[in-house]
Backbone bond lengths (Angstrom), bond angles and torsions (degrees), N, CA, C in turn:
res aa  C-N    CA-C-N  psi(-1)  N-CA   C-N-CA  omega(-1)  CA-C   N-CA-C  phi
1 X - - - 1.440 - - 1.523 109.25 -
2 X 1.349 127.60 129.69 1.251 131.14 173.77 1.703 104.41 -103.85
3 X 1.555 97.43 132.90 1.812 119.72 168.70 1.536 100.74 -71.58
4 X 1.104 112.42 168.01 1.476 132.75 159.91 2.108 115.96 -137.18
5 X 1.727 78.80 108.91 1.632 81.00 -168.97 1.135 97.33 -90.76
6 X 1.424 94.78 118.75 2.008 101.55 -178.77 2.424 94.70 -164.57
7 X 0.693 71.70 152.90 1.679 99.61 179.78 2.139 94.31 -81.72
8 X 1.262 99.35 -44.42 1.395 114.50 -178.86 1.306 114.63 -118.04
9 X 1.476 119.85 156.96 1.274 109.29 149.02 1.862 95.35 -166.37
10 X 1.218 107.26 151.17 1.355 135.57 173.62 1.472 118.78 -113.83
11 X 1.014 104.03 113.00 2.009 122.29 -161.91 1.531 107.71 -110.43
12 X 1.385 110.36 151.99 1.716 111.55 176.65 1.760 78.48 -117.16
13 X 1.354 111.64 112.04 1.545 112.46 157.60 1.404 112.55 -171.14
14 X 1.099 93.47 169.37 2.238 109.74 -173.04 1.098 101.84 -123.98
15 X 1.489 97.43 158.94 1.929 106.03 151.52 1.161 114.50 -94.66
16 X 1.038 119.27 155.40 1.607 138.26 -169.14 1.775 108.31 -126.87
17 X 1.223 111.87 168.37 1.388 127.76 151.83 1.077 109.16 -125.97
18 X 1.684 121.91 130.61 1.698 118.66 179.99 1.537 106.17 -80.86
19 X 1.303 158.11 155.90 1.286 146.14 116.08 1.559 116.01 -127.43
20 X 1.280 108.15 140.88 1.424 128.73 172.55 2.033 94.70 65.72
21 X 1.560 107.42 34.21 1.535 97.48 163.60 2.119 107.98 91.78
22 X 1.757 92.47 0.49 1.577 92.45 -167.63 1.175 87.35 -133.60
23 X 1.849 107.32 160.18 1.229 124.00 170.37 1.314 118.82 -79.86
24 X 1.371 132.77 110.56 1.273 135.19 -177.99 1.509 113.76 -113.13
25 X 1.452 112.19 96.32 1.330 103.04 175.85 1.252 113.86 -116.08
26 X 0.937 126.06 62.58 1.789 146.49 130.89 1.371 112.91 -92.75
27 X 1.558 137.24 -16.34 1.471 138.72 142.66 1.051 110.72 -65.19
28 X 1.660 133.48 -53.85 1.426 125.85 173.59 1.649 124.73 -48.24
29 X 1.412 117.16 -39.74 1.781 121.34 163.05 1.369 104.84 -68.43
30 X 1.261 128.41 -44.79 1.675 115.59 173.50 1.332 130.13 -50.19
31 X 1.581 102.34 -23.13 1.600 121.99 177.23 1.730 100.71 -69.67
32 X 1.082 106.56 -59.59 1.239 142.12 -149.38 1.821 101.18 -59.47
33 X 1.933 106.96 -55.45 1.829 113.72 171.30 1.543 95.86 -70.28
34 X 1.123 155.92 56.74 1.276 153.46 -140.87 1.924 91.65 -140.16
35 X 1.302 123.96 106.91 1.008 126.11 173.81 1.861 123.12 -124.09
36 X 1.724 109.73 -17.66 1.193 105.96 -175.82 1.871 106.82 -84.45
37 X 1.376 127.99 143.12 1.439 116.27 -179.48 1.595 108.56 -59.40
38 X 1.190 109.36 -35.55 1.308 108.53 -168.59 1.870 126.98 -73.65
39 X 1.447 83.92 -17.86 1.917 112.22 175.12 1.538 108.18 -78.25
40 X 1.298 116.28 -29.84 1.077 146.81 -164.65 1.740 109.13 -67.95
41 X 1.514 85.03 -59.68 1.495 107.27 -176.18 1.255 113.93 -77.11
42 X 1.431 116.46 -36.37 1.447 125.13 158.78 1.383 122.12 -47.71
43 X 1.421 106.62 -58.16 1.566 105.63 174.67 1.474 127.06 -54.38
44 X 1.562 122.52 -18.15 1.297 124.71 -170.01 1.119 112.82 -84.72
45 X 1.370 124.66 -19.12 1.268 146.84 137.02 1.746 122.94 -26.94
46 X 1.393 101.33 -84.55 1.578 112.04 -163.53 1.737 94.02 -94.41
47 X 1.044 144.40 -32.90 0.923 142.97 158.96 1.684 148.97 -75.52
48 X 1.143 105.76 36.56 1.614 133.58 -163.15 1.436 104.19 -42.87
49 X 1.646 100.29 104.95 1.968 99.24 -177.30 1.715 105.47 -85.59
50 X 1.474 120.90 149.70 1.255 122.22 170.73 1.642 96.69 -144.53
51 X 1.276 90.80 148.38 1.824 120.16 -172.11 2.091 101.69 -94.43
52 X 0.821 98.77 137.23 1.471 109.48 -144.96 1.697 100.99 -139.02
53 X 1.334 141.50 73.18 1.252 158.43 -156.83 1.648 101.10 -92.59
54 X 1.109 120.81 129.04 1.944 121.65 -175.50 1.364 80.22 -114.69
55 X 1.115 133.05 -87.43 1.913 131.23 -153.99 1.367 106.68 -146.47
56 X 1.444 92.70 148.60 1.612 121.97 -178.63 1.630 112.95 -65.33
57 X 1.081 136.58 71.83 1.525 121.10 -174.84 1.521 136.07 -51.96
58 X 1.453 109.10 -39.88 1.252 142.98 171.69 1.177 120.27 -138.68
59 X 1.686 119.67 131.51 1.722 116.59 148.44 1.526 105.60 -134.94
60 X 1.189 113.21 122.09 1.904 133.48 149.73 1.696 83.64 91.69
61 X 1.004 105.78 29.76 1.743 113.20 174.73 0.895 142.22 79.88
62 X 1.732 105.65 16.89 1.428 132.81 170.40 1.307 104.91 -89.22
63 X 1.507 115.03 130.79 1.345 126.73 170.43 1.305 110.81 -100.38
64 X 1.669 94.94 126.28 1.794 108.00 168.18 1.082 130.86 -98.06
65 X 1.394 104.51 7.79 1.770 126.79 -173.07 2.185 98.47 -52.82
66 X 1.406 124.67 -30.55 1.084 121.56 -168.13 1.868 109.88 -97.49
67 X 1.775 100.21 -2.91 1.444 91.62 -159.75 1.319 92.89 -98.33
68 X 1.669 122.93 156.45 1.874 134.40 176.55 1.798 75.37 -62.96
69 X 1.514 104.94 174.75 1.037 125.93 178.61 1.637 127.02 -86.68
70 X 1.665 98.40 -34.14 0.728 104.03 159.64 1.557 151.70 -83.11
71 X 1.324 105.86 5.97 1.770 138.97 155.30 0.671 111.86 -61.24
72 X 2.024 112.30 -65.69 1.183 96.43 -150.16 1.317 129.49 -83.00
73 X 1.137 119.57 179.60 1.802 125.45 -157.91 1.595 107.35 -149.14
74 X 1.206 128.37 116.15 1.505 161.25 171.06 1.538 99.03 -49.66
75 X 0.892 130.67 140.10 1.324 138.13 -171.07 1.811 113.33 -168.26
């Protein structure tokens, strides 16, 4: 797992729901119109949300939007 040492940071990422090994996010919006407590509680269950980060855009107001990925460096 890599940190990002920054005071800030600006992320390109979603939440997801995993099932059967895939990202299904049409379970993640079902979570999401979710208003009864008890549906709620159910869903946290069968519907397991995970936070899902693609790239760092910015940290402390440096933009990485121009750097390969593999350059760039968190600071």
């Amino acid at each position: 797992m890599i940190g990002i040492k920054a005071d800030m940071a600006i992320m390109d990422c979603e939440g997801v729901c995993i099932r059967g090994g895939r990202s299904v996010f049409n379970d993640f919006q079902y979570r999401g119109r979710l208003t009864s407590e008890q549906k709620i509680k159910s869903a946290m269950k069968t519907y397991l949300a995970t936070f899902i980060a693609f790239d760092v855009l910015m940290t402390n107001g440096h933009d990485h939007t121009k750097e390969s990925l593999i350059d760039s460096q968190t600071s």
